[in-house]
Structures are given as C-alpha cells and as structure tokens.
N, C-alpha and C positions, 0 to 999 in steps of 0.2 A: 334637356328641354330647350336651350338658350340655341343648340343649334337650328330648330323650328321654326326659334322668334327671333332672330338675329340674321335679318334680311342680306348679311353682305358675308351670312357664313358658310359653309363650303356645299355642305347639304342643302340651303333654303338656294341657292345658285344652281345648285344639279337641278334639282326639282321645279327651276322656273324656265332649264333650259329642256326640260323634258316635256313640260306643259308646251311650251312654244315651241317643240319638235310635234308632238302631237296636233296642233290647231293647223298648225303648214300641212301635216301630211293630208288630213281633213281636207282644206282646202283644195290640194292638188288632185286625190282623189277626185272631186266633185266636180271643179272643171275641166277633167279630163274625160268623165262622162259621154258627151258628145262623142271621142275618138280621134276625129280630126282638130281639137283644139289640144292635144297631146303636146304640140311643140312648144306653142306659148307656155302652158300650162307648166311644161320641164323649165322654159327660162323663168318664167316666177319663182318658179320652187327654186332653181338655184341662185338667183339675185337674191330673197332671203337667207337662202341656208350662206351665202355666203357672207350675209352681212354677220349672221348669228356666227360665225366662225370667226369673224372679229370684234365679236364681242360688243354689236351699233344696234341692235335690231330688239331687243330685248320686249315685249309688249307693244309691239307694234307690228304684228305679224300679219292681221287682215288688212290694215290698211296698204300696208309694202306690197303684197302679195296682189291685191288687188291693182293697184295702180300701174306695179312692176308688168301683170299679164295684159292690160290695157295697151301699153306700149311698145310692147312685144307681138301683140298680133301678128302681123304683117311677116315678120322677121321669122317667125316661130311657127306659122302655118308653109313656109318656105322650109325649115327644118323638118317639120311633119312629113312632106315630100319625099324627103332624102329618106327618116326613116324608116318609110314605107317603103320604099325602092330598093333599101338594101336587106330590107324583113324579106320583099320578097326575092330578092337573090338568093339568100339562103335558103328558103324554102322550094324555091326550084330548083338549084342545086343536092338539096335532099330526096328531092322526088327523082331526081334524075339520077341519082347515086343506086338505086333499087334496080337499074335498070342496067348498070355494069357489073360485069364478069371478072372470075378471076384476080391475079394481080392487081386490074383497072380498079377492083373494089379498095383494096390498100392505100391507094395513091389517092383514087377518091375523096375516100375521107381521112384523110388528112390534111387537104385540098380544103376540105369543110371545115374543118377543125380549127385552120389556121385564119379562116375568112371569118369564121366565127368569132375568131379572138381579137382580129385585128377590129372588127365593126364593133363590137363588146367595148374595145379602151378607148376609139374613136367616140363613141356616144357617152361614153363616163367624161370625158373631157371634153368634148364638144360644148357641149351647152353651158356648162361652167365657166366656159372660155367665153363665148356669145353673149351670157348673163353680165359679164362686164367688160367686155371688149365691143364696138361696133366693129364688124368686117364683114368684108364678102366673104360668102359662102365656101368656096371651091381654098378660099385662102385660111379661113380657119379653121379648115378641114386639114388642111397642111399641117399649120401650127401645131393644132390638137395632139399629130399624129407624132409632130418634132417633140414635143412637148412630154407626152407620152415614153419616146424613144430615148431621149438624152436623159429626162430623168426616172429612170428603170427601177431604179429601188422605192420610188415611192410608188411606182405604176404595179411592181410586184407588192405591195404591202397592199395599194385598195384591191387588188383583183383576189389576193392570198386572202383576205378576209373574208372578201364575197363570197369567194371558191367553198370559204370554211362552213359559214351560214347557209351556206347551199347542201354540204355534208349532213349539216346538223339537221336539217328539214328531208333525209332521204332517211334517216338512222332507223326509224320506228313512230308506227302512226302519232303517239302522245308528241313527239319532236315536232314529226309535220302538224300538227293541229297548233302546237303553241307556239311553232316560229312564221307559222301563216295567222296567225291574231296578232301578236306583236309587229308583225310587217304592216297588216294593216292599220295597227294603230298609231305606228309612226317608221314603219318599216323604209317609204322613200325618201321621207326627210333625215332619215337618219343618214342611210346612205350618201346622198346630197351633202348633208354635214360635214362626212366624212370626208368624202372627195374635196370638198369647196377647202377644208382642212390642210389635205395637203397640198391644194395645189395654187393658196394662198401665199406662202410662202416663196413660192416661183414664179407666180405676177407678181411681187414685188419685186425681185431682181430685173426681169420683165423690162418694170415700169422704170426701172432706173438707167435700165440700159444696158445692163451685166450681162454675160452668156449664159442662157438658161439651160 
C-alpha cells in the first residue's frame, strides 16, 4: 500500500505521468477538431510532452498546453500548410500509381513507399523540433530531416515501435478495438512523449554545440 501513498514512489510517478499523458491527449484531440488548427495543436502537444520528458511539467498540463497553442498560432497554421501539401502528394501519387502498368507498377510503389517514409520521420520530428526551436520553415525542415539521418538508431527505434503498434492494431478485431481506445485515450501524447524522449537528448548536444 505505501507504494499508492508515497507520492515520490515509483508507481504513484507512473500513474501521475499517465493521468498527465491522458489530460494532454484530451486536449490535443479537442483542439484539433477544427482540422486546420492541427498544427498549432501538434506544437502544444509537443512543447508539453517535451517538458513532461524532462520531467518540468508535471500538473500543469492545461495551463502549458493552452498557452504553448496560443503562441504557436501563427507558426502552426504555417506547418498545417505543409501538412496538407504533402497528405496530398501522397495521395495523388496513390491515385496515380492505379493508373501504371507493368514494371511502372514496381517502381511506382516503391517511389511511394519511400515518400511515405521520408514525410512519416519528417513530421515525427518536425514539430518537436519547432516546439522548441524558433526557425524558418524550409530550414527546419532540413534540420528535422539531418536530425532524423545522422541519428538512425534512434529514428529506427521511434518508427520500429510505431511500425509494431501498428502490427498489433491489424492482428485481430479484439487488437484493433483495444489499441484504437488506448490510442484515444492517450495514444498521441504518448507518442509525442516518446519521440520528445528521444530526441531530447540530441537538442542538448544541439544546444551545446556538439555534432548531432
């Protein structure tokens, strides 16, 4: 019982970071509603998940979150942009792949495959990057992508986990029904977390000046 009422013990810590996983995902769900407030929406969420990954943000989730989406407007309706622009390249790219022949099919998608994976690490890092860097656009799109590149074994471990959560929601309807309720109940912020996780570690060399 001592681990329950012993606020600094290892379970009463899981269990307040799991409530404050849950309240953010709430959150970003709701003001993501609209559609076009997506972007800001992604920087909130990951300006907290990143504070909560170093451990600063603890009970103070609505108000971070709120404030964080406030000042992000601008910045995050510009990101929205981009994500729209490249949702829809893929998706005409898809439409257009039905429409080759032969060999052209192969190459095709592959062609997809690979645009899909590149915009897939790009927007896992992107906005994390944004959440606490100010930059232009076109340049932290760069970063994101260097970022992503030089550090591969972290960029395979968040994709390899996604990949797996992904598995695990195709296996059999009970799978997909309880890993689409747990996603929604703190499915993005988890993610978020995780990401902001590991790529916390590599804004601090970053910010020191180290080669990341």
């Amino acid at each position: 019982m001592k681990l329950f009422f012993n606020p600094q013990s290892k379970m009463s810590l899981f269990l307040a970071k799991v409530i404050d996983l849950f309240w953010l995902n709430v959150l970003f769900i709701v003001t993501s509603l609209p559609i076009v407030t997506i972007g800001p929406s992604l920087l909130a969420l990951n300006t907290v998940a990143m504070k909560l990954a170093m451990n600063e943000d603890s009970g103070m989730i609505v108000t971070h979150y709120l404030s964080a989406f406030k000042e992000n407007i601008k910045r995050g309706l510009q990101l929205t942009g981009v994500l729209f622009i490249c949702s829809g390249l893929v998706l005409t790219s898809s439409y257009c792949l039905s429409y080759l022949q032969n060999s052209s099919v192969f190459i095709g998608a592959v062609s997809l495959v690979v645009l899909l994976a590149i915009m897939s690490i790009l927007f896992l890092f992107l906005f994390p990057y944004n959440a606490r860097y100010e930059d232009g656009l076109i340049h932290s799109m760069k970063t994101s992508l260097q970022i992503a590149a030089l550090n591969w074994q972290r960029t395979l471990l968040v994709v390899g986990c996604i990949g797996m959560y992904g598995l695990f929601l195709t296996w059999n309807t009970f799978c997909f029904a309880l890993g689409t309720l747990l996603f929604l109940l703190v499915g993005f912020s988890t993610v978020a977390f995780f990401v902001c996780k590991q790529l916390f570690p590599i804004f601090i060399q970053y910010e020191k000046g180290a080669a990341i």
